[in-house]
N, C-alpha and C positions, 0 to 999 in steps of 0.2 A: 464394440462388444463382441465378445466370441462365447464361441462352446466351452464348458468346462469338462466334460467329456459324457462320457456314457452315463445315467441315472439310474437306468435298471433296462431289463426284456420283461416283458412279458410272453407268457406261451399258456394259450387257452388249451386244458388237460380235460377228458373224460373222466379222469379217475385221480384227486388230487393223492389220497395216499401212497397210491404208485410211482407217480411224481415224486413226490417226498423220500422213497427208496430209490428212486434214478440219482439224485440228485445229493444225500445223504451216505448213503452207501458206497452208490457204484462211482459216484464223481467226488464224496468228501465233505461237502456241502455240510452249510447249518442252518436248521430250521430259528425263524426267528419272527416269524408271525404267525395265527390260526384264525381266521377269521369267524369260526365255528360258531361263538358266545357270542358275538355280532358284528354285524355286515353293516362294514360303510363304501363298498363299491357296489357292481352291477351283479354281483356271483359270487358264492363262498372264493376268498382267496389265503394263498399262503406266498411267502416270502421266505426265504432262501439267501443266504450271504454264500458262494460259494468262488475260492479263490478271491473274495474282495468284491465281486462284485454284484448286486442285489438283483436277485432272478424273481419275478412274479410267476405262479400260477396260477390260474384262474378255472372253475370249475365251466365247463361249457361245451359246445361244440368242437370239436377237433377238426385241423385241416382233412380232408377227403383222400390227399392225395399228398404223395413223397416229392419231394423238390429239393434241388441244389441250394436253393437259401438254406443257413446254415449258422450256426452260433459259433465259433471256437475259444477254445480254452486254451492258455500257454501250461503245458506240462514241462518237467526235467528230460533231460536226454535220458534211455533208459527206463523211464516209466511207463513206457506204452503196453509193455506185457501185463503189468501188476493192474493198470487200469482195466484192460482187454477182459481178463482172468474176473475180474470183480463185474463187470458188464454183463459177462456172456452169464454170469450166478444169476441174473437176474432176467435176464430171457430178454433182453433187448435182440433188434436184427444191425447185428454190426455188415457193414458192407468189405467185400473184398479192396485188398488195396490197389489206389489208382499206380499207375505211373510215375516215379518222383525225379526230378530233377537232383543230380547229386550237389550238395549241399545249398539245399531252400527247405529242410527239415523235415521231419518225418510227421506221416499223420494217422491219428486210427477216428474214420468217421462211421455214425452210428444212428439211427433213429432210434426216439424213443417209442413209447406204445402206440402215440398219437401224429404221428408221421414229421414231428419236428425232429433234421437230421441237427447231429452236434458233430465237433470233430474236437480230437484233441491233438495238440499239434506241438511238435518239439523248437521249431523253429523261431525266430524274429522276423521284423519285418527290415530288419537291417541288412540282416544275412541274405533275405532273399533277393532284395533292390542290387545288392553285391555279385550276386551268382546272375541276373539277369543280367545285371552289363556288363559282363566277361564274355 
């Protein structure tokens, strides 16, 4: 028996409609649940298809504190300003770029209101396994 892969994140949000415009907006994202008319988990939640893959937010306490756990997204080479541009519209704190190894792909990472960082990222995981063993 294995993993069929990833089923969804969750990310417990203070403020789900903010969420909803992080995610909708600034990332593309499509809303696809409201738990509003009624609640069958622990907290108003919403659901998010974004890129394919099914993001929970959950109404609640938010982490305290900013950390390198991290969610990424695969973007196009190229997209990182268009995403950047549409981010910064919405008042997230995107962070200065790290240091990149030349071809392991490009990244633009970012928290959102509730100290969950994202990144968006150009690269594979093919390319980077490739550029580490050179």
């Amino acid at each position: 028996m294995n993993i069929e892969g990833i089923s969804h994140v969750t990310f417990v949000v203070r403020d789900l409609e903010r969420m909803a415009r992080l995610l909708c907006e600034g990332l593309g994202g499509q809303e696809v649940y409201n738990s509003a008319k009624k609640n069958f988990s622990v907290s108003h939640e919403m659901f998010f298809l974004v890129g394919g893959t099914w993001i929970a937010a959950m109404q609640g306490d938010a982490p305290d504190q900013k950390t390198y756990s991290h969610l990424a997204f695969k973007v196009p080479d190229g997209a990182l300003s268009e995403f950047e541009k549409r981010l910064r519209h919405l008042g997230v704190d995107i962070k200065p770029p790290r240091p990149r190894v030349e071809g392991e792909g490009q990244s633009l990472y970012f928290y959102d209101f509730d100290n969950h960082l994202f990144e968006l990222h150009t690269g594979t995981l093919a390319q980077r396994l490739q550029r580490y063993s050179e």
